[in-house]
Structures are given as structure tokens and as C-alpha cells.
C-alpha positions in Angstrom: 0.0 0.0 0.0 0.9 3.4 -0.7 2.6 5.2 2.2 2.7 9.1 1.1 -1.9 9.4 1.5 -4.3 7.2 3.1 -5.4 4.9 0.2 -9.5 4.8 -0.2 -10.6 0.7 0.0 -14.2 0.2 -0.8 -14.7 -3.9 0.0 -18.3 -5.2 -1.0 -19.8 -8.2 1.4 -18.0 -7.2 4.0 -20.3 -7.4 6.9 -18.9 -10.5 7.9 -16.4 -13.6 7.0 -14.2 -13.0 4.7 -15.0 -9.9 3.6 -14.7 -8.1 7.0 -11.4 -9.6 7.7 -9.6 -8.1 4.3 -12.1 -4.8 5.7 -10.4 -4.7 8.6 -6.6 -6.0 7.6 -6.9 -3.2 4.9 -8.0 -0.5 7.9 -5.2 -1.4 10.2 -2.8 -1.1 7.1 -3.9 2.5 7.4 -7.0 2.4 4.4 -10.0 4.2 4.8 -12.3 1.4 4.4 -15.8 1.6 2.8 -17.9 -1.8 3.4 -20.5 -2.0 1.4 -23.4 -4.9 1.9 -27.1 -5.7 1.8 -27.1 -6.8 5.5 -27.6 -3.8 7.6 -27.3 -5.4 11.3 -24.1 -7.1 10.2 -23.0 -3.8 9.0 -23.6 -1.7 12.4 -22.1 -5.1 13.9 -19.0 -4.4 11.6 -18.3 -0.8 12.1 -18.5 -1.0 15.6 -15.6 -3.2 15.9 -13.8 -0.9 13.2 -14.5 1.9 16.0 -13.0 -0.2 18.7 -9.8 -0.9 16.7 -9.8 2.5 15.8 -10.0 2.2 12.3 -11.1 4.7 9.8 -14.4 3.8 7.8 -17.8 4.2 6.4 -20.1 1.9 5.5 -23.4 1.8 3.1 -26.4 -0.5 2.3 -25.7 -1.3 -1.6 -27.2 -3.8 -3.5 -24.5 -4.2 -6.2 -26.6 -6.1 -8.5 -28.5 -2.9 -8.7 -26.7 -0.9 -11.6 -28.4 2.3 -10.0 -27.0 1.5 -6.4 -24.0 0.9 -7.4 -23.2 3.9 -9.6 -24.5 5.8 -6.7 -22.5 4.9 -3.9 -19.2 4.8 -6.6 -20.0 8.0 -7.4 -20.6 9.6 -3.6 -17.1 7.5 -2.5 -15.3 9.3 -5.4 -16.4 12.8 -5.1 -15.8 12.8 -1.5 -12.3 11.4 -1.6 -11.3 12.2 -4.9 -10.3 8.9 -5.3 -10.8 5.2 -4.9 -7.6 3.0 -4.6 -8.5 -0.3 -3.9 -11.6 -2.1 -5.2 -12.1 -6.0 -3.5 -14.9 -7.8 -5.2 -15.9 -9.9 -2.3 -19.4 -9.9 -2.3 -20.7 -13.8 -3.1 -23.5 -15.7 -2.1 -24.2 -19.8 -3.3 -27.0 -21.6 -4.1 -26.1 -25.0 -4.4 -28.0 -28.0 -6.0 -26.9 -30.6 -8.4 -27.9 -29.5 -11.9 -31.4 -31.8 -12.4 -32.4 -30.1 -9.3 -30.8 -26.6 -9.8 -33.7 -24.0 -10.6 -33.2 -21.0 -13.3 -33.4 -19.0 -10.2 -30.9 -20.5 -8.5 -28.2 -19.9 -11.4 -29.4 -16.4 -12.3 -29.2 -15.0 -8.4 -26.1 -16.5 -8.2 -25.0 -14.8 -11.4 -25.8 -12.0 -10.9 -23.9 -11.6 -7.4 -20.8 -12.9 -8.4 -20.4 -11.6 -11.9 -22.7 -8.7 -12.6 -21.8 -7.4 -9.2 -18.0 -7.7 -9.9 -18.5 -6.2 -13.0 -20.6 -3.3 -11.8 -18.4 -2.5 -8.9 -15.0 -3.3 -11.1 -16.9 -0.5 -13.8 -17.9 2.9 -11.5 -14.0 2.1 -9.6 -12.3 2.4 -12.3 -13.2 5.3 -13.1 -11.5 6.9 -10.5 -8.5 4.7 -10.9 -7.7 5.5 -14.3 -8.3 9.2 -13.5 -5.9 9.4 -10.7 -3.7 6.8 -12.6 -3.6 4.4 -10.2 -5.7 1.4 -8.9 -5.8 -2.0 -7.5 -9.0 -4.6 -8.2 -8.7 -7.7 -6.2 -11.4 -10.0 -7.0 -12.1 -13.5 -5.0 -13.3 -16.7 -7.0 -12.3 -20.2 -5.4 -11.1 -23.4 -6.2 -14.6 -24.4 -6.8 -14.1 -22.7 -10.2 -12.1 -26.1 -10.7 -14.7 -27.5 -11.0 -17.0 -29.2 -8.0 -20.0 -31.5 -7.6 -23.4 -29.6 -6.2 -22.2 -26.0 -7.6 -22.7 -25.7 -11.3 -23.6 -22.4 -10.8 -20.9 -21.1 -8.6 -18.3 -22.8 -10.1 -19.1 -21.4 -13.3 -19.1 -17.9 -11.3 -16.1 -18.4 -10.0 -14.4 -19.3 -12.9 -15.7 -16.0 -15.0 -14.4 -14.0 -12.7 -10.9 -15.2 -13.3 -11.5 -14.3 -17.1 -13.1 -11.5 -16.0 -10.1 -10.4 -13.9 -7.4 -10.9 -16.6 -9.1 -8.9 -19.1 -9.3 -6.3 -16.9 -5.7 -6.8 -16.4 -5.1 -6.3 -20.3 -7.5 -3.2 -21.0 -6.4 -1.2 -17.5 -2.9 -2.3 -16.9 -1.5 1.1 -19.1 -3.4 3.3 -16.0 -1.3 1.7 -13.5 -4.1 -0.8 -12.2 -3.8 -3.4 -11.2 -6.3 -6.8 -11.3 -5.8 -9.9 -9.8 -7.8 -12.8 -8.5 -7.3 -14.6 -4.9 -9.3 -18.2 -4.9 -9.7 -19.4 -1.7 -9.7 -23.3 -0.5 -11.5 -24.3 2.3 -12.2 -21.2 4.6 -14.1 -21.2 8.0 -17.0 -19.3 7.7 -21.0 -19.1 8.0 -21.0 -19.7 4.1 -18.7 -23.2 5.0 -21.3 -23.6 8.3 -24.4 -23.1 6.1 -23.3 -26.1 3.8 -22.3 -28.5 6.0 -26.5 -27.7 7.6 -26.9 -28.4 3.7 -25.5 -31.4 4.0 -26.8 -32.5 7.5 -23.8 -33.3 8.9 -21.8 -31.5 11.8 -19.2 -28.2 10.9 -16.7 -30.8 12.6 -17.4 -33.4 10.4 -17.3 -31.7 7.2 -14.2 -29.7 8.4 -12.3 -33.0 9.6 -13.3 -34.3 5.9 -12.2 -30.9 4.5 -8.8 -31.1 6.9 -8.4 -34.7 5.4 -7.6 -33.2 1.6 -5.4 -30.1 2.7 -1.5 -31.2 2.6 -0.9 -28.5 4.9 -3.5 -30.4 7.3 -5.8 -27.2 8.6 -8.6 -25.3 7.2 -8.4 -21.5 6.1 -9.3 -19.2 8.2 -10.3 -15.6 6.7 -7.3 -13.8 7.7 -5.7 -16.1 5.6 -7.4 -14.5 2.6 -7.2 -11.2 4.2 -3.2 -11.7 4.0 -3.3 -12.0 0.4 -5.2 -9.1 0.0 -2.9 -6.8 1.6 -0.8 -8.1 -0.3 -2.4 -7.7 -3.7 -3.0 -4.2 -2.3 0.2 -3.2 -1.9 3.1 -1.4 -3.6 5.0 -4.8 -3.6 2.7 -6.7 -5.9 2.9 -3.5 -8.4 4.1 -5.6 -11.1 1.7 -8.5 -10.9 -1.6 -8.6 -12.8 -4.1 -11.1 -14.3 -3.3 -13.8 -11.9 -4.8 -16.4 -10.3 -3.6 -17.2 -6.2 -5.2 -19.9 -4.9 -5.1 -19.6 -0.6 -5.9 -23.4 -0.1 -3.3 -25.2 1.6 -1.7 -26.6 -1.3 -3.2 -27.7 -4.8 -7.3 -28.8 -5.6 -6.8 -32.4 -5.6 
């Protein structure tokens, strides 16, 4: 991250999970963070642990399937700062079901999060990056993008927004932005809880199961992911864009 100004990070999903650990890794990096989400409690919840750790922020209610929402909000962030440096695409929801049983609206909500969301977000940011010449999207996909039984519609998600991300890279890389992707592995979190209720089995059993597959023999946690984002974010990844990091404890077997 830059030293010489307090960089601008707008972070969607970022209530909870994932999201709020890059929020708040960012923050005590010295970012303004922005957290944008649908979940309002989680969002009060959120900032007023940001408030305890002393970290600068803001937060908003955005729908960012909403193309008017999210030119809104883009538009407020950038006339107030006069800039927005970092851009993570975070914001993901699933819906799984094996594809006899997955529903058109099942694959179109999940859609629409993942990529129209990115895209939206990745759109009104760079704006401002290209006009201050400078920029850093940081998009998250998974390994389910791989490829993984129950998720036809996620997986297929996930893995657009890799091709999203390194086209990006191509068309924005002369304005000194950068894109990359992080793809996490297994990650504790509600989303991970939620599945193994899916499932019904225990979070121990499907986390044991999960452990079981990971050569480095732990689950993810979302500081984990939160790491590589800083990373990403900062001055030391300036001449890396397009790629793919997968945060999974070793390679998708």
C-alpha cells in the first residue's frame, strides 16, 4: 500500500467472514475502508468493531446487482475522496444443488452476485482509478471454479471472474491498475457452516473431511485471505496482474 496518502478501500460483502477480515486487515494497514453490503445489522455489527480498533471507515447498504445503487454509492465515494484506490470484489452468495435439481433461479441470483456485481463495482471504480492513474481490483473466485460436484452455478461464477479479472488486467494495466484474482480453499466461515446444515452433517465433520484433503493439514481461516489481499493491495505486488492465487493449503486435488 501506498505510504505518502491514506489509500481509499471500498470492499463489498463485507459485513462478515471473509470480507470483514480483508475490511479490517486493509484499515489497520492505514486504508479508509468503505464496506459496502445488503445486511444492515451485520454492517452496524462491523463498524462498531472498526470503531474499537480505531480504524477509519464508512459503510453503506448497496445492493450491487443494482446498476443504479451501485453507480450511486461509486460516485458519492469518489467525489468525497477524490479517489478510490482499492476495489475488492468480495461480495458472493451460493445456491447450491446438483444440476437436475438446480432452478433457473438458482443460477441467475447467483450470477448475478458474483459476476454482474463484480463487473458493476470493477466498472464505476475504475473510473477513478484511471483518472488518478492508479488502482488495484482484487477479485475473490475459489477453487470451486475447478470444478465441483453440487455447484454448477458457482463454479461457473467463480471461474468467470478469473476471465473476467485478466481482461481487466489487459484493457487497464496502461493506467497503472492493477487486477488480480485470490481463490480461496477451504475457509471457515457461516458460508462453510451453512453447507455442512446443507448437508446434515456437523461443521466438525465436514471440516475434519475438509482437513483430510489439505496437505498442509488445517482449514483456512479468513485472515488467511485477508493476508493475500494486503498483499495484492500493496506497492510490492505493483508488477503483478491477471493472476490467479489460490489460498488453499496446497493444490485442488
Amino acid at each position: 500500500m501506498k505510504t505518502s496518502e491514506q489509500e481509499i478501500a471500498v470492499i463489498t460483502g463485507a459485513a462478515k467472514g471473509i470480507g470483514l477480515a480483508i475490511t479490517r486487515k486493509l484499515g489497520e494497514k492505514g486504508a479508509h475502508v468503505c464496506l459496502l453490503d445488503q445486511d444492515e445489522k451485520g454492517l452496524k455489527k462491523a463498524v462498531k468493531e472498526l470503531d474499537s480498533l480505531g480504524i477509519s471507515n464508512e459503510s453503506a447498504k448497496v445492493d450491487i446487482t443494482d446498476e443504479n445503487d451501485v453507480k450511486k454509492i461509486f460516485f458519492h465515494l469518489g467525489y468525497k475522496h477524490k479517489k478510490i484506490d482499492i476495489l475488492v470484489n468480495n461480495a458472493g452468495i451460493t445456491k447450491d444443488n446438483l444440476l437436475f435439481k438446480m432452478t433457473t433461479d438458482d443460477w441467475t441470483k447467483v450470477m448475478d452476485v458474483h459476476l454482474k456485481g463484480a463487473f458493476l463495482c470493477s466498472k464505476y471504480a475504475q473510473e477513478w482509478m484511471v483518472k488518478n492513474k492508479y488502482g488495484r481490483i482484487i477479485n475473490l473466485s475459489s477453487v470451486s471454479a475447478l470444478g465441483n460436484r453440487g455447484q454448477a452455478n458457482y463454479a461457473a461464477a467463480k471461474a468467470g471472474i478469473q476471465g473476467f479479472t485478466k481482461t481487466l488486467a489487459i484493457e487497464l494495466g496502461k493506467f497503472n491498475i492493477t487486477v488480480n484474482v485470490i481463490a480461496p480453499g477451504f475457509i471457515v466461515t457461516d458460508m462453510t457452516k451453512a453447507v455442512a446444515e446443507r448437508m446434515n452433517i456437523s461443521f466438525e465433520e465436514l471440516k475434519e473431511s475438509k482437513i483430510n484433503q489439505i496437505p498442509v493439514k488445517r482449514a483456512g481461516t479468513p485472515d488467511d485471505i485477508a493476508n493475500a489481499a494486503c498483499f495484492f493491495a500493496s506497492s510490492s505486488s505493483s508488477f503483478i496482474s491477471g493472476q490467479v492465487l489460490y489460498v488453499a493449503g496446497g493444490p485442488k486435488q
